[in-house]
ROPAMAR-741014 format. One record per residue (C-alpha): residue in one letter; x, z, y. Coordinates in steps of 0.5 Angstrom, whole numbers, plus 500, padded with zeros to 3 digits. Layout:
ROPAMAR-741014
AXZY ...
end
This chain:
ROPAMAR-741014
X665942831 X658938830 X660930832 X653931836 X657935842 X662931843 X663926849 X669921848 X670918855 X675914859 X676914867 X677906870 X679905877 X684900880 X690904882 X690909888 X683911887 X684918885 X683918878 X689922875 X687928880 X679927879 X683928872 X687935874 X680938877 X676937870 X682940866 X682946872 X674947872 X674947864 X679952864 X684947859 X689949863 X690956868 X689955875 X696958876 X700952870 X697946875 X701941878 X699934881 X698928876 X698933870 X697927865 X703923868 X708925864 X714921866 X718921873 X716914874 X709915874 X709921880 X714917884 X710912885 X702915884 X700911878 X699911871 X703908866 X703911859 X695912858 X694920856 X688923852 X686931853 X680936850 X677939854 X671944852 X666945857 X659950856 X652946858 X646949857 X647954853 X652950847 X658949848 X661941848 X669937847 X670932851 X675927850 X678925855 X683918856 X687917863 X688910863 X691905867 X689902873 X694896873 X693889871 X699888867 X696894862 X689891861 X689890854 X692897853 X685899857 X681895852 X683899847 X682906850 X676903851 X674902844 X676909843 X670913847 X663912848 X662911856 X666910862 X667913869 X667908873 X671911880 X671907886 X675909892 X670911898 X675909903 X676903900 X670900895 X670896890 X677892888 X677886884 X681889878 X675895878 X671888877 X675886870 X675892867 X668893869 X667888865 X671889859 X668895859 X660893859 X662887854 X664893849 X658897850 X661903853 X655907858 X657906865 X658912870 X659910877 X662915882 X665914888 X671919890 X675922896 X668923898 X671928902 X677923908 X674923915 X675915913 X670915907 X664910908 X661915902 X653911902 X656904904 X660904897 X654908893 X650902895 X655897893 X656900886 X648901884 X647894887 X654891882 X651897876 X644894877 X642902878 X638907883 X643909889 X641916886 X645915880 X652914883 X655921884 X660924889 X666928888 X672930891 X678930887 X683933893 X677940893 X673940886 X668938889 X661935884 X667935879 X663940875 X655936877 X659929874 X661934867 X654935867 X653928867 X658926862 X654930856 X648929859 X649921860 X655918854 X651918847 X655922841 X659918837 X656915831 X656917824 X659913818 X658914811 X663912809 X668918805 X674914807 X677914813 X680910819 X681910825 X684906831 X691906835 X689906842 X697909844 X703911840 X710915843 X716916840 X719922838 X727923835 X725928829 X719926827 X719919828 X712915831 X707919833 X700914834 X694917838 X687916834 X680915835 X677917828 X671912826 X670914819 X671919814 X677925816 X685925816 X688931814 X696934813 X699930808 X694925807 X698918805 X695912810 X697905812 X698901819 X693896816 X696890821 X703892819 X702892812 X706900811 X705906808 X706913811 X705920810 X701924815 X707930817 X702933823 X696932826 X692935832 X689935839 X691934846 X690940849 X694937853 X700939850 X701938842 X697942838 X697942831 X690942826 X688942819 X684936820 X681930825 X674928823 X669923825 X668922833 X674925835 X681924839 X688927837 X694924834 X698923827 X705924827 X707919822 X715920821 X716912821 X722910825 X722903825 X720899831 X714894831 X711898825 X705902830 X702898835 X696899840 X689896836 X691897829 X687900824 X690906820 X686907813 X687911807 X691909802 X687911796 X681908798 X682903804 X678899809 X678893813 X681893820 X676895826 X675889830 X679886836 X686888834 X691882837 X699882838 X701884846 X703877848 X708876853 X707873860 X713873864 X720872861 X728875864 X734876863 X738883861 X745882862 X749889862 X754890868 X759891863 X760887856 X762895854 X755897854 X752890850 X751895844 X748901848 X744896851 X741893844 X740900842 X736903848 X731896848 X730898840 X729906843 X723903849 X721898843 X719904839 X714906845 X713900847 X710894842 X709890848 X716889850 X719883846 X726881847 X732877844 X740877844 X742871848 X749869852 X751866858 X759863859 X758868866 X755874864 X757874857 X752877852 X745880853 X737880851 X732875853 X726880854 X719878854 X714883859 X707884860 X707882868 X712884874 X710891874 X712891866 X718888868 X719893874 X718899870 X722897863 X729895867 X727902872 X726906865 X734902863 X736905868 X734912869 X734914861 X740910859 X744910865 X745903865 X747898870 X745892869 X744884872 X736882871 X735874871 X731871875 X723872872 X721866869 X715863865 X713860858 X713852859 X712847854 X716839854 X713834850 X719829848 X718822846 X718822839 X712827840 X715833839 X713839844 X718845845 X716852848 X721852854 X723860854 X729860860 X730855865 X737853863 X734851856 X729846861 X730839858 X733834863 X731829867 X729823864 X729826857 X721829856 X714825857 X710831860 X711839862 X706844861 X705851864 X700856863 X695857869 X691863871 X683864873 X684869879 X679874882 X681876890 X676881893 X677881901 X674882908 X671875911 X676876917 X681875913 X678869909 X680863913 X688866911 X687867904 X685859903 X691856907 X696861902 X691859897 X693852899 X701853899 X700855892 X697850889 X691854886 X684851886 X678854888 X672856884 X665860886 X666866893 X660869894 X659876899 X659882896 X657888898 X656888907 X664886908 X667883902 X667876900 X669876892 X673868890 X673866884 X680860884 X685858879 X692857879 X699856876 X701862872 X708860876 X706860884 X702867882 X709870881 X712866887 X710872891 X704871892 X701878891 X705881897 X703874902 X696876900 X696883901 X701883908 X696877911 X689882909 X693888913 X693890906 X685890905 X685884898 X686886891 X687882886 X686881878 X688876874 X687872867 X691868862 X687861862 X690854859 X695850859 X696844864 X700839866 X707841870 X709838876 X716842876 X723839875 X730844873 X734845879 X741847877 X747850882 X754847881 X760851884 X766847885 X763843880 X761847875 X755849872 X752856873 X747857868 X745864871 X743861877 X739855873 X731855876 X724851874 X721850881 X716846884 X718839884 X714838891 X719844894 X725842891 X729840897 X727846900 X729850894 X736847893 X737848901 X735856901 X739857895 X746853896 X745856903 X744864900 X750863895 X755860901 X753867905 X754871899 X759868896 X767870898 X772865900 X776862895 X785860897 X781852897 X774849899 X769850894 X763846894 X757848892 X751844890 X744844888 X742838883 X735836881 X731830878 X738827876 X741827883 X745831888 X739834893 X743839897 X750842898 X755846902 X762847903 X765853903 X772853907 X779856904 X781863906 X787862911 X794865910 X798864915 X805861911 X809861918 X808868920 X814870918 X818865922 X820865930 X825860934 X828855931 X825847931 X818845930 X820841924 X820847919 X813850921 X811843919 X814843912 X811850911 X803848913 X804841909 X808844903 X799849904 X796843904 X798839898 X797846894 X791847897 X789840894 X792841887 X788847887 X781844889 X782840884 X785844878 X781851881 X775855877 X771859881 X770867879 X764870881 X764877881 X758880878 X755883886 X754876887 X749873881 X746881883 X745878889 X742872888 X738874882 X734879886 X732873891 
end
């Protein structure tokens, strides 16, 4: 195929907006798959993805669509919509020429269209804005087509409308895909290279990148270099998306498919890399960087007989997922598990989901936390990655932590209560301007720390679910948190170890030692719980002894021997109090870690 008919192109939208069943119309009006094969969500291939109606795992398809009189391929890359994913939508965007920015009629712009808009722009891909569900009773169709020409800086008369749901002005917006997104450049290098802006895992052929090819052309049995990750490969297949696989002799200049490279090891392929010829190579595609972890956690196996099982299913999600990064650790209590690092909540979400439903583990996740950095007097500053292993008090100069530049879209009704849990959390406001006829736009920074802190489901709940969020990493600041730790009769739990806020840690330590006490079943003693902070006891509870009536079996006789009896309870009740230890059954550090 002549690269001057081909249009590579990406679909970039906040989550919801109708993006995988715009999707599923353009395969259908091209004819990429018979009307009677279709299903909703075509390009979400996992279960997870049809459950919850978004898009993890970004997917490529080639379509053919005839045009004035020629006949055209069509690149396209499903992307995902969330946050946590904003770097692998940076690739996929490096991968295709143009975009279409979809925006919901029904909702408008969202903040994370704002960021990937941008990220979009700043790589010089064309913009095609269209508004969808142009067909629901609630679509406010003008109203969102002047918002979007007036953020584009376009005429209204450029944004196009379609329905996803009824197919309709799919094939006007097909049209304006060729006529709109420019053809891919020529090289004249005779080399090849080409960009990895995904990759899958198969058991038999090992790693599978997908690939945009800038220079020259890959064939079957061409040997290759990951540029990155310095090793050496053959490639044993090639081919297009169709969507399913289909094998090819060759991928030229300008198009999108994948390369089954038989490579079995994790953290060899990885999203940005460059892959080269070996004969003749060349220098990486710029913008290449490691996925660098935001929040942390704890992944212990509910049965230290799944330990290996375990270790050998993150090893398996590694293989898919460069992203993921863990490390072995032990607790006295959970006994051996994995430090492992996530891109965001939903990351989090989704790898512990995956754990559970494809390796049919049942698992303990610790409390997610954040990276700090301490700086001990002798000048030394040390990356703090597990709230156990927080310095204490008294022992460092300073804590660092990252903050986070924040963008929240809103109705102006809502303002006045976004700016008071805004204040609760610590966050510094920016800019705010209006945006479009009933949206206000606020630029504010905060800790990375109070983000996570429920923040995203306080602010949707107080907007009646009408704010959208995107968010940033910034620097690091100075800290002003404190370790809180639990003690049980004594005893220190390092699972039940947390970084809070120094100004909240009275109100912490009452809510956790008060949780664990209603959770926590009763012992043949008192047990005490405690909640210690800032090198003192902040909060405690008792939790009183389980009652075995030692008398039950007597009847008649003098009062003397039900005395004895009760005395002999009480002074083996004692001794137990000061000699006993404690077993937590696993239910309850489920319980307490989920908070």
């Amino acid at each position: 195929m002549n690269p001057k008919n081909i249009r590579n192109f990406s679909i970039i939208a906040h989550i919801d907006h109708g993006k995988s069943t715009l999707a599923d119309r353009m395969l259908e009006i091209t004819g990429t798959i018979e009307k009677r094969k279709m299903k909703d969500q075509v390009l979400d291939s996992m279960d997870l993805e049809r459950e919850r109606g978004i898009t993890i795992k970004m997917q490529p398809v080639r379509m053919e669509y005839s045009h004035g009189g020629e006949k055209y391929i069509l690149n396209l890359i499903d992307t995902p919509g969330h946050i946590d994913f904003s770097y692998e939508v940076s690739r996929a965007l490096k991968a295709v020429e143009g975009s279409i920015l979809l925006v919901d009629a029904t909702q408008g712009v969202q903040a994370q269209t704002l960021t990937t808009l941008r990220m979009a722009r700043d790589l010089g891909a064309v913009i095609i804005p269209v508004v969808s569900k142009v067909d629901s009773p609630l679509a406010r169709v003008e109203e969102v087509k002047e918002e979007l020409a007036e953020l584009l800086q376009v005429p209204v008369e450029s944004v196009l409308g379609v329905s996803g749901r009824t197919g309709d002005g799919v094939a006007e917006l097909l049209a304006a895909v060729i006529e709109r997104v420019p053809a891919p450049e020529i090289s004249n290098s005779s080399s090849a290279r080409a960009l990895i802006f995904d990759f899958g895992y198969s058991n038999h052929r090992g790693v599978v990148v997908y690939v945009r090819v800038f220079d020259g052309s890959i064939e079957k049995g061409d040997s290759l270099l990951f540029v990155a990750a310095d090793k050496k490969f053959q490639a044993i297949e090639i081919g297009i998306f169709h969507p399913a696989e289909v094998s090819m002799p060759e991928l030229s200049q300008g198009e999108i498919g994948y390369i089954v490279t038989g490579v079995k090891e994790p953290g060899i392929a990885s999203v940005g890399d460059t892959i080269t010829s070996t004969r003749q190579p060349l220098e990486a595609l710029p913008g290449y960087q490691l996925a660098m972890p935001v929040v942390w956690a704890s992944v212990y196996p509910e049965s230290q007989d799944d330990f290996m099982l375990l270790k050998q299913a993150l090893f398996r999600l590694k293989l898919s997922d460069a992203s993921l990064s863990f490390e072995e650790e032990s607790s006295g209590t959970l006994g051996r598990g994995f430090r492992c690092g996530f891109l965001g909540m939903l990351h989090l979400e989704i790898i512990i989901e995956r754990l559970k439903r494809e390796f049919k583990l049942t698992l303990i996740v610790a409390s997610p936390t954040i990276t700090y950095e301490a700086e001990f007097p002798n000048g030394e500053r040390k990356k703090i990655y597990s709230p156990s292993l927080f310095p204490d008090h008294g022992s460092y100069t300073a804590v660092y932590e990252p903050w986070v530049a924040v963008k929240i879209i809103t109705p102006p009704k809502y303002a006045g209560e976004v700016l008071s849990i805004l204040h609760e959390h610590e966050a510094e406001m920016g800019g705010s301007e209006m945006f479009g006829d009933n949206r206000t736009s606020l630029d504010i920074k905060m800790p990375l720390r109070e983000l996570m802190r429920n923040f995203f489901d306080r602010l949707k709940s107080i907007t009646s679910g009408y704010a959208s969020l995107s968010y940033e990493l910034e620097d690091m600041r100075l800290a002003d948190v404190a370790r809180l730790d639990i003690l049980v009769a004594g005893e220190l739990f390092p699972a039940f170890t947390r970084v809070v806020a120094r100004r909240r840690v009275e109100e912490e330590a009452e809510e956790a030692v008060e949780k664990l006490r209603g959770v926590l079943p009763r012992q043949l003693f008192a047990v005490k719980i405690q909640a210690q902070a800032l090198g003192r006891i902040i909060a405690s509870r008792e939790l009183s002894a389980l009652r075995k009536d030692v008398t039950g079996y007597l009847y008649g006789g003098d009062i003397t021997r039900k005395m004895k009896l009760l005395e002999k309870q009480k002074k083996g009740k004692k001794r137990m109090k000061a000699t006993g230890k404690v077993n937590i059954p696993h239910e309850v550090f489920l319980k307490m870690v989920k908070g």
